[in-house]
C-alpha positions, 0 to 999 in steps of 0.5 A: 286642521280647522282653518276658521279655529282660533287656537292654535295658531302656526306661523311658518315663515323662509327668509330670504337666506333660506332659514326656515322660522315656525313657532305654535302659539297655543293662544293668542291675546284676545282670544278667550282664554287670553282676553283684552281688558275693556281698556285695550277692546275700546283702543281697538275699537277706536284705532279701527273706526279710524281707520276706515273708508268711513270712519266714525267721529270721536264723538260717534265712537263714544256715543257707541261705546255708551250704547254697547256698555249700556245695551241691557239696559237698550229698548231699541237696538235699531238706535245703535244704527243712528248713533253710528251714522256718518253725515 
């Protein structure tokens, strides 16, 4: 099997008892075939800059996310860098 492949996904798991527990998952939300709205991209987004060693103002994350939403319209990707520096 891929090991990097998304789908699907086994779960194998022994309990403590013994009891032997395994489900195949043929996708798993977020994936392609089961995607996250923008709404819970943006949470995401915002629940990970939280939680890094670094993490980003609210401001900062709003600021990219505008960038991203934006990034068609973008002349320089470079500026991204800028909007995501932490002082």
């Amino acid at each position: 099997p891929d090991l990097n492949a998304l789908n699907p996904q086994h779960i194998s798991i022994t309990l403590k008892s013994g009891s032997h527990l395994e489900i195949t998952l043929d996708s798993v939300y977020g994936d392609p075939v089961t995607p996250l709205t923008d709404d819970e991209n943006i949470e995401k987004f915002n629940r990970c800059c939280s939680r890094s060693k670094f993490p980003l103002s609210d401001v900062q994350q709003q600021n990219v996310i505008t960038f991203c939403n934006t990034l068609e319209q973008q002349t320089d990707v470079a500026s991204l860098i800028k909007v995501m520096a932490v002082t």
